[in-house]
Structures are given as C-alpha cells and as structure tokens.
LUMKE-339407 format. One record per residue: x, y, z of N, C-alpha, C, O, CB in turn. Coordinates in steps of 0.02 Angstrom, whole numbers, plus 32768, in hexadecimal, padded with zeros to 4 digits. Glycine has a CB too. Example, Ala and Ser with C-alpha at 12.3 -4.5 7.8 and 13.67 -1.06 7.14 Angstrom:
<recs>
82947EE4818682677F1F818682947F5B818682C87F5A81A782357F2081C4 82827F90816282AC7FCB816582858002818A829E8039819282C07FE2811E 
</recs>
This chain:
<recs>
79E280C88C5A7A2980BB8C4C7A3680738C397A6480638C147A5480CE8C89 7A0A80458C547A1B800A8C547A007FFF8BF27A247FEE8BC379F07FDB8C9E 79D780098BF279B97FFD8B9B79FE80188B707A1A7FFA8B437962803C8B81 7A0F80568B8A7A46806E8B517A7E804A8B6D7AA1803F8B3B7A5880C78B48 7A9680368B987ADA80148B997AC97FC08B6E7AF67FA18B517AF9800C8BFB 7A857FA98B737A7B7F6C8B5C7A887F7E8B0F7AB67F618AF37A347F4C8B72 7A617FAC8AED7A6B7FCB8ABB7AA87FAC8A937AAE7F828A677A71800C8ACE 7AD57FD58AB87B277FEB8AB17B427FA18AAA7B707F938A837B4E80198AFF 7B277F7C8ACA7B4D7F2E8AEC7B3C7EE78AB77B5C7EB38AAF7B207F178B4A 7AFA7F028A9A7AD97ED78A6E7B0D7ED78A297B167F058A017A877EF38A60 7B2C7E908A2C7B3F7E8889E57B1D7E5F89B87B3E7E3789957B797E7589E2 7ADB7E6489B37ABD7E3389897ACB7E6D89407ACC7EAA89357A5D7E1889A5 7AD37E31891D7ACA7E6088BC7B197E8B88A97B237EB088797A747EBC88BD 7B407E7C88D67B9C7E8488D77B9B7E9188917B9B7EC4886E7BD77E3688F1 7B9B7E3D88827BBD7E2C88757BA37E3488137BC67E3D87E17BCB7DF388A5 7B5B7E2C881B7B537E6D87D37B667E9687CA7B867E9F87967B297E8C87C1 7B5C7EC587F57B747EF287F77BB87F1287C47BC27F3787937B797EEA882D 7BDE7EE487FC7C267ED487C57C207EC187977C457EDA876D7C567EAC87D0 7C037E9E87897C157E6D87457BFF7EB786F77C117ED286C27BC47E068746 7BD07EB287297BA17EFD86E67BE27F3186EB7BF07F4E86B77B357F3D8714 7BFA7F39870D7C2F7F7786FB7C687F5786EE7C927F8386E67C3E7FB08734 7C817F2286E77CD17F0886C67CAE7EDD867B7CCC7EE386467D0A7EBD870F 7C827EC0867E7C8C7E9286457C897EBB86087CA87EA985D67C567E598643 7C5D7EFE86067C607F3485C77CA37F4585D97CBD7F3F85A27C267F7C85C4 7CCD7F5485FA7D137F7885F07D467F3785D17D7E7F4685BD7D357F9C8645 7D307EEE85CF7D717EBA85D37D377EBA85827D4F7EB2854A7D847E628624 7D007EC0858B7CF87EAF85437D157ECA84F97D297EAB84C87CBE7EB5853F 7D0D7F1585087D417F5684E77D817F3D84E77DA17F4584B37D457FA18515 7D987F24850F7DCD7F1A84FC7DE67EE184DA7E0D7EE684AB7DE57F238524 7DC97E9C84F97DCF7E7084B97DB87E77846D7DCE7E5B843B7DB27E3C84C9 7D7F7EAB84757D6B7EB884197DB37EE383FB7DD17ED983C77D107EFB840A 7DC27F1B84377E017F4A84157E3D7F2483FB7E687F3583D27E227F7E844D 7E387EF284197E957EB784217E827E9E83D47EA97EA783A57E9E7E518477 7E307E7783CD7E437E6C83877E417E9283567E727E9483317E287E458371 7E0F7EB5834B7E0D7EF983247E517F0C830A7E5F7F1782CF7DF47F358351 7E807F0E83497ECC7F2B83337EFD7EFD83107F2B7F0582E87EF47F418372 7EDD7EC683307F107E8283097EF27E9C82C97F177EC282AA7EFD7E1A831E 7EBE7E9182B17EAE7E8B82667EB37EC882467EBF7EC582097E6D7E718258 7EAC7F0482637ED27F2C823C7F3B7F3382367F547F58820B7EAE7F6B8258 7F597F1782577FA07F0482477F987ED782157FC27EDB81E97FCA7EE78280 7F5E7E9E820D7F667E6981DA7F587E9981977F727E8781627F2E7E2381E5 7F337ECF81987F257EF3815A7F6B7F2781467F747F33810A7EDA7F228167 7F967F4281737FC17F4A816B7FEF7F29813E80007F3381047FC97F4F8193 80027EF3817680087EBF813B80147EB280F780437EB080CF7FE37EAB8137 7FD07EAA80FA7FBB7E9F80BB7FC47ECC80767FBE7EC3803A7F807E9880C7 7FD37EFC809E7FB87F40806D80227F42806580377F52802E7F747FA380A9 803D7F39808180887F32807D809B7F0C805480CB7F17802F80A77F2080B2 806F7EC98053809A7E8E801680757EA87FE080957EA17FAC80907E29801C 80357EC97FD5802E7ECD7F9A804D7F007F7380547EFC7F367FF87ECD7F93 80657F397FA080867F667F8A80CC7F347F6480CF7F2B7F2780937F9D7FCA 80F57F1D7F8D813A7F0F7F83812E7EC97F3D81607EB17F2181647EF27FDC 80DC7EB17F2880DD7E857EE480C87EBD7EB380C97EAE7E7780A57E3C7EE2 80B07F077EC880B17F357E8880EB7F3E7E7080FF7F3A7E3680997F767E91 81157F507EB8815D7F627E9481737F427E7D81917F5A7E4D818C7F757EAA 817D7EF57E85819C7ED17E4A817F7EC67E1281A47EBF7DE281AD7E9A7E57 813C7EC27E0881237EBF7DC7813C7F167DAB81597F227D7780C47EA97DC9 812C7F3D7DD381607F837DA581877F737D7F81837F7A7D4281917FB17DC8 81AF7F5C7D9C81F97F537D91820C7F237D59823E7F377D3B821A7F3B7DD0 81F97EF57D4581EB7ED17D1081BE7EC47CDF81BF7E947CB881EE7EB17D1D 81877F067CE4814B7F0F7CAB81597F607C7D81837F8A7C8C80F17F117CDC 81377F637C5581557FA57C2781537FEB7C6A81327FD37C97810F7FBC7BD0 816180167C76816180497C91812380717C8A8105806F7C55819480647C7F 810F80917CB780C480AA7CC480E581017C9580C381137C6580A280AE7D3B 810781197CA0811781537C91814C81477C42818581387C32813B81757CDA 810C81587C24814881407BCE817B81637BC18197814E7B8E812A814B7B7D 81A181A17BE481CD81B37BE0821C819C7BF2825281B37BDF81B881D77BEF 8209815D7C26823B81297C20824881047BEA828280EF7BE7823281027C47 821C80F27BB6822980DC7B7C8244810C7B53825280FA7B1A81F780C17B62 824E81407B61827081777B15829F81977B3082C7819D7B02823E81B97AED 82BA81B57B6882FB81BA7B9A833081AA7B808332816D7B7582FB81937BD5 836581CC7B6D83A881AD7B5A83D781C87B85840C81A97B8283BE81B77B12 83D681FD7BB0840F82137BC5844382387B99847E82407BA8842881E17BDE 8423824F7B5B845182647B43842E82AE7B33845382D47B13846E82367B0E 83F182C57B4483D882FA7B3D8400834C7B3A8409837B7B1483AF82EF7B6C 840F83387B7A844B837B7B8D849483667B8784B983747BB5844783977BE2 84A6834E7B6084DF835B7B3A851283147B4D854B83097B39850083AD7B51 84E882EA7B7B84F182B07B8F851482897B548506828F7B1984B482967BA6 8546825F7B6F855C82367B3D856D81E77B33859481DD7B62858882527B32 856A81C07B1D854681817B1C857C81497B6D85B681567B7B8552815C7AB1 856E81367B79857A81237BA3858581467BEA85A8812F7C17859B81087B8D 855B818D7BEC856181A47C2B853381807C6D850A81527C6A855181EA7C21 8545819F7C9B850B817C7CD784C581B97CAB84BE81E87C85852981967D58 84A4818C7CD4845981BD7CC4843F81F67CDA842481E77D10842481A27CD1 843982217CD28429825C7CFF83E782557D2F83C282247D29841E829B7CD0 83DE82797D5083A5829A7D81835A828E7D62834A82B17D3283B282F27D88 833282647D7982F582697D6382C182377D9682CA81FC7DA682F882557D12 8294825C7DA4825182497DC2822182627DA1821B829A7D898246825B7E04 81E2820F7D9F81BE821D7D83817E81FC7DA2818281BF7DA181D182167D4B 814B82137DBA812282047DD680C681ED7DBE80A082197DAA813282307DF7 80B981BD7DC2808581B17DB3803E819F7DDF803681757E0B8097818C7D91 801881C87DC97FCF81BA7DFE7FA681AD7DF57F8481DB7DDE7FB381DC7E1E 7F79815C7DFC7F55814D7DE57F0381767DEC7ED9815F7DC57F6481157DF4 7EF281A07E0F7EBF819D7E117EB381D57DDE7E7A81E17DC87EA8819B7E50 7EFA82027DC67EDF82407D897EE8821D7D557ECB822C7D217F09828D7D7E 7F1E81D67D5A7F3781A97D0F7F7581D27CF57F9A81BA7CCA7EF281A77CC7 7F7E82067D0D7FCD82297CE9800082377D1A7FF8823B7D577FC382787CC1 803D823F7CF6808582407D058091827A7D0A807882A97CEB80B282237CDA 80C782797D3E80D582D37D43810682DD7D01811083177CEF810982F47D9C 812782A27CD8815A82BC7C9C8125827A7C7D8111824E7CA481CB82B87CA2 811482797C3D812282337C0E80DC82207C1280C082217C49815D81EF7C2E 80BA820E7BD8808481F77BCE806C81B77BFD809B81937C0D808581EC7B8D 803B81A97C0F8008818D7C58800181447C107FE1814D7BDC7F9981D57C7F 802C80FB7C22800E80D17C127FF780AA7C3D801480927C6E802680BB7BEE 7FAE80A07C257F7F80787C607F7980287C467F737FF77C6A7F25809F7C68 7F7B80297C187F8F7FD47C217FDE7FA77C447FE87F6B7C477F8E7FBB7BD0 7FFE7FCF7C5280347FCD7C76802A7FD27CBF80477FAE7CE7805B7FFB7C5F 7FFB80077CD17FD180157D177FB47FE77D3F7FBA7FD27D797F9C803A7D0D 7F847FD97CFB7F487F9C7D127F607F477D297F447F1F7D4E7F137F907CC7 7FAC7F417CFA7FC97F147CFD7FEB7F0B7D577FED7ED77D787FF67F1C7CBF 7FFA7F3A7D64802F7F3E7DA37FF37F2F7DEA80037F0E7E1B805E7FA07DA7 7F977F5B7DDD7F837F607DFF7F477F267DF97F277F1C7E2D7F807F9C7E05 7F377EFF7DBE7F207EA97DC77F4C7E747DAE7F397E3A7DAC7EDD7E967DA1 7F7D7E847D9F7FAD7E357D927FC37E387D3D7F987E487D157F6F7DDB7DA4 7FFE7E297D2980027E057D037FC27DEE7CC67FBF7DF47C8980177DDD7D2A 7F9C7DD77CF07F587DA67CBB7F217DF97CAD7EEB7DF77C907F137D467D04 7F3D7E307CC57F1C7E7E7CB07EBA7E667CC07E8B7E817CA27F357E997C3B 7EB57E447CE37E697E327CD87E2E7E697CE87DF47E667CD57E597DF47D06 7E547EAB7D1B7E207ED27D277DF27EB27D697DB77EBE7D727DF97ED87CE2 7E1E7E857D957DE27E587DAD7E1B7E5F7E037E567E4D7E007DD07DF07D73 7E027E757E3B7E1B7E687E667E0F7E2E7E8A7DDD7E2D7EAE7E187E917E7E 7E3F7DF07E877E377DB37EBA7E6D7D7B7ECB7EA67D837EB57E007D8D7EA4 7E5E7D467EF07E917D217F057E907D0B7ECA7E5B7D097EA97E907CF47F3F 7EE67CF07EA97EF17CBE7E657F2B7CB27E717F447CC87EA57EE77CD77E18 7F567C897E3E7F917C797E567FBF7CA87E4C7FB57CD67E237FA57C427E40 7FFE7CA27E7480427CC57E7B80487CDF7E4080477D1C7E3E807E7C9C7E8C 804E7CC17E0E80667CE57DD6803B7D227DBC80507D527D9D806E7CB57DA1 80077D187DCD7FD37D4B7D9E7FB07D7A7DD57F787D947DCC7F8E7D197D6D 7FDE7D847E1A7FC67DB37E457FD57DF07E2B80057DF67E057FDB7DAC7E86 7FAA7E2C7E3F7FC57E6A7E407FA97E8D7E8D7F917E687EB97FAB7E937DF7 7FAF7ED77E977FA67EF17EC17F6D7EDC7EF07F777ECE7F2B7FA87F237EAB 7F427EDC7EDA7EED7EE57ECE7ED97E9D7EDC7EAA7E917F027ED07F007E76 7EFC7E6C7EC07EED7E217ED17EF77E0A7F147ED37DDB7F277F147DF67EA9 7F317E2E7F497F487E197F7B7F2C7E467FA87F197E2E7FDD7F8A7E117F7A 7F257E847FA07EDD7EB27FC97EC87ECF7F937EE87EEC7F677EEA7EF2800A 7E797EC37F9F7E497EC57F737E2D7F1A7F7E7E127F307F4C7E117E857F83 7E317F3F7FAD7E387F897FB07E567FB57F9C7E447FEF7FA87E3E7F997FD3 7E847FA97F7E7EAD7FBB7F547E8D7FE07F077E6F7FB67EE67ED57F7E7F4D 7E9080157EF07E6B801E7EB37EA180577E8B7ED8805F7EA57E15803C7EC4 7E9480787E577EB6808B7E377ED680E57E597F0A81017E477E8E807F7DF6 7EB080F97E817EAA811F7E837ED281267ED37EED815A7EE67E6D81297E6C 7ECF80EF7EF87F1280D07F327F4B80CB7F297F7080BE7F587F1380937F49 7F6780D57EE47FB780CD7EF07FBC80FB7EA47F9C81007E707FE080677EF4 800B811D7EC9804C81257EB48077810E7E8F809A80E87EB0806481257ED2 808981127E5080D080DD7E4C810C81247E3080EF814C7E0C80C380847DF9 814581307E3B8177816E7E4181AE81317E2581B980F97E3C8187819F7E9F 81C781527DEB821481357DCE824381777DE1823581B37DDC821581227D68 827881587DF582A281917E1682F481627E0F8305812A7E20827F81A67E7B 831E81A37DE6835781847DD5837F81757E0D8379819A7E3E837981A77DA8 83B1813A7E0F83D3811C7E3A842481157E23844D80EA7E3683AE80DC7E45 842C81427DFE848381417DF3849D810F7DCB84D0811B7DAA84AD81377E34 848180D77DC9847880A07D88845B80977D49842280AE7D46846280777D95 8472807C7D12845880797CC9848A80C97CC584A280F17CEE83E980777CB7 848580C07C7184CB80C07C40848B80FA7C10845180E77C0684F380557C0E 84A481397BFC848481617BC984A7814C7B7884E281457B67849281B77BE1 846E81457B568488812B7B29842E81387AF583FC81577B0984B080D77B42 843C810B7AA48407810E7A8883F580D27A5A83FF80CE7A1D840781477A6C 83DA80A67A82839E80947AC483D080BC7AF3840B80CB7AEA838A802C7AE2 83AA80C87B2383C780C47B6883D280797B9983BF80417B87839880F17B8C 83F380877BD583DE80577C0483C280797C4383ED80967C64841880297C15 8399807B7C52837B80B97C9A837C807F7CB3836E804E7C91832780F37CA1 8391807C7D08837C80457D37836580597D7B837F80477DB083B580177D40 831980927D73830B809D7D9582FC80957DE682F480587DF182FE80A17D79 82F480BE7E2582DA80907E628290809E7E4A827C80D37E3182F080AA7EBD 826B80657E58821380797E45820A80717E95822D804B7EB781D580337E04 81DA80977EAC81AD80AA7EEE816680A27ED5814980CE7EB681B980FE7F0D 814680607EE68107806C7EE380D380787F4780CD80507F7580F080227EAD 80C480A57F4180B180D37F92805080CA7F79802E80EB7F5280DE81537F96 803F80907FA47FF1807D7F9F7FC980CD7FE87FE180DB801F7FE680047FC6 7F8B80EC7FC97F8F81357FF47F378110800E7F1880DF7FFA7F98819F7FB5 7F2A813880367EE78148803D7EC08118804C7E85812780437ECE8163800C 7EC980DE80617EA780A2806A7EA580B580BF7ECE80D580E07ED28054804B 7E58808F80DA7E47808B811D7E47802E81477E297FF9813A7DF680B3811A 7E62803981647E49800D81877E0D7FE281977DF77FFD81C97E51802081A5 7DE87FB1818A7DBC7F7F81957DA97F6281C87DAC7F2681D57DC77F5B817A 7D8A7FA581FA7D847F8C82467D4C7F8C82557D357FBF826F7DA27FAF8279 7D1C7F4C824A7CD27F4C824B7CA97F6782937C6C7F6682937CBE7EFE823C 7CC77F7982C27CAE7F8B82FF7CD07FC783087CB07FF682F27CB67F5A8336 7D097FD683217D2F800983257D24805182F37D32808B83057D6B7FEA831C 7D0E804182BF7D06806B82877CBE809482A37CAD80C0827B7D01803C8239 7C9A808F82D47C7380BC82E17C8580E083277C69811183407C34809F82DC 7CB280C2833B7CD380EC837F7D0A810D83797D22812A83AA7CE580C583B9 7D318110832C7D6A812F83307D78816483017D61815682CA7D968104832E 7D8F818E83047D8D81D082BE7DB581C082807DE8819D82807DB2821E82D5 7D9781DF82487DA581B882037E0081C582007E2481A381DC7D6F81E481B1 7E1D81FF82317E5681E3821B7E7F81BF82447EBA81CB823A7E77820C8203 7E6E818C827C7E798168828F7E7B811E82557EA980F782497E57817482C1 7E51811F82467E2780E9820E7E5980F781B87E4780DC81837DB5810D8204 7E82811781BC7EAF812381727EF780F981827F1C810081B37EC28187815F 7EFE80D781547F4480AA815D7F8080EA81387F83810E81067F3F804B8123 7FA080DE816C7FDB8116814A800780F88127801A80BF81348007813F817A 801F812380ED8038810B80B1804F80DB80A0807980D880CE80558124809F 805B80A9807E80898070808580C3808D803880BF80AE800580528012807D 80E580708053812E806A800B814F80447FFD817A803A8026816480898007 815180287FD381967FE67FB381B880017F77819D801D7F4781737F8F7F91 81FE7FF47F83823D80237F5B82627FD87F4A82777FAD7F708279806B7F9A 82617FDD7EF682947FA47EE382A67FC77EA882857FEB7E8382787F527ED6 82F47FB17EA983097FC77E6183017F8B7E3583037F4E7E3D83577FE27E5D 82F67FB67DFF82D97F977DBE831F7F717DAB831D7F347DB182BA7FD67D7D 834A7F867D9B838C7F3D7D7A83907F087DAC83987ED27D9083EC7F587D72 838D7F057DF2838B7ED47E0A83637EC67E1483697E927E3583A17ECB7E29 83207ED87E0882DF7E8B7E1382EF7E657DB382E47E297DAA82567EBA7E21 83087E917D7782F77E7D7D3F833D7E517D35834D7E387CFF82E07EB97D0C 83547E4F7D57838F7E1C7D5D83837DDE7D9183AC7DB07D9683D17E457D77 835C7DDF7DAB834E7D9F7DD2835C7DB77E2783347D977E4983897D597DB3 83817DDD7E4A83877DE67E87835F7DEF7EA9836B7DF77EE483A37E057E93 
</recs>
C-alpha cells in the first residue's frame, strides 16, 4: 500500500505533463486567430476589388452590347419615355450575355485595368482593375448584371442609366494551414457584390 499511495503522491514530471497537453491546444488556437484574421483581410480584399470593377463598369463601354443599341422605343415606346424593364447578365467564364453580344475587350478592361495589359499586379490607382488588387480573381470569378433602375430617357441614341452589379463567385480562401483541416466548403468565400449606378459614378458622384 505504501508503494501505491507513494505512487499516487509523486509529483515529479507534473508539470510536462501539462505543458504536452495545453501548449498543442493554445497552439491551434493561436494558428486559428491568425488564419482567420487573414482570411477577413481576403475578404477584404476581394470587396474593394469588386466595388473598383464596378466603377470601371460604369464608365467603360458596356460588357453586354445591347446597351449600346437599346432605345426604349422598341414596344411602341416614345422618345423621352423612362426606360423599360431590362436585365442583362454577363459571365465571364462562358464570355456571353444572357441578351446582347459578349464584348471582351470591355471585360478584360474592368478585370486588369484601364492599361487592358492581361497582366494581374500591384500598379498605380489609375490603371487598377479587378485582378490587380486580388490577384485570384480570373475571368471566370465574376459576374457583371446591368439591370434597369427607373433612370435614363428612351429615345434614339438612348440614355440607359443602368444599376451595374458586378458579384466576384467561387474564389477560396488562402489558408496555408487550415486548408488541410477544414472541408472545401468551408474554404469558398461567399459571394461578394458591388451595386453602383452608372449616371452617378459617370457624373462624378
């Protein structure tokens, strides 16, 4: 009895003991704390680049060429009416519009900048596009939807002053540790969207 109560009484090696069973649980968790910070920073990220597509939308030719030939006067419309009903949706990864011919130099423009280089990277403000500000981003990640907003005048030209929605899809998260402990749809950033109407970014607001 006396050996097993000494047994029982002996605290030599405690204090490893412990340490081996908390420092893997505090370690998990300091890797999880950053892991999560940096995926909010990709959030982020993936938010402003959305909201510099939509303004380059909004002030570059229209992805769906049927905004260029639109008058509002189709159905019996007459020149200075509001504009009727129309959505039109474009997806980069088939290249076509659900109405209106798929222009991709208009595309390419919104999704590397201005300078159209085909080249995803840091450059200056002016010549950002999607793709420059997150580089995961590819053609086949975003959305851009023109959808009428009760503004612009039917006429011939027209004035359409669409809301443009460009909605970046399908992109994962960049979690160099986490990404083997967690299921792939944990690891998918859910949708992002930026909604600006087109007369007021092309007016300066």
């Amino acid at each position: 009895m006396n050996l097993i109560s000494q047994f029982f009484e002996n605290k030599t090696g405690s204090v490893t003991v412990e340490t081996s069973i908390v420092l893997p649980v505090m370690l998990v968790f300091t890797i999880s704390a950053f892991e999560i910070s940096y995926g909010l920073f990709q959030w982020n990220t993936a938010q402003k680049s959305a909201r510099v597509g939509a303004r380059l939308a909004a002030t570059t030719e229209p992805v769906s060429e049927q905004l260029l030939t639109i008058t509002g006067l189709e159905n019996g419309g007459e020149p200075g009416d509001p504009m009727p009903e129309y959505t039109y949706l474009c997806d980069g990864a088939s290249e076509s519009c659900s109405i209106g011919k798929f222009n991709e130099r208009a595309f390419r423009e919104i999704l590397y900048g201005p300078d159209n280089d085909n080249v995803c990277r840091d450059t200056t403000k002016a010549r950002r596009g999607i793709c420059d500000i997150f580089a995961d981003v590819g053609p086949e990640n975003f959305l851009i939807e023109y959808r009428s907003s009760g503004l612009g005048r039917a006429g011939n030209p027209a004035a359409p002053a669409p809301l443009i929605t460009i909605t970046l899809k399908d992109l994962e998260y960049d979690l160099p540790l986490l990404r083997f402990i967690t299921p792939s749809r944990l690891r998918t950033m859910p949708p992002v969207s930026v909604t600006v109407v087109a007369e007021d970014m092309q007016s300066g607001a």
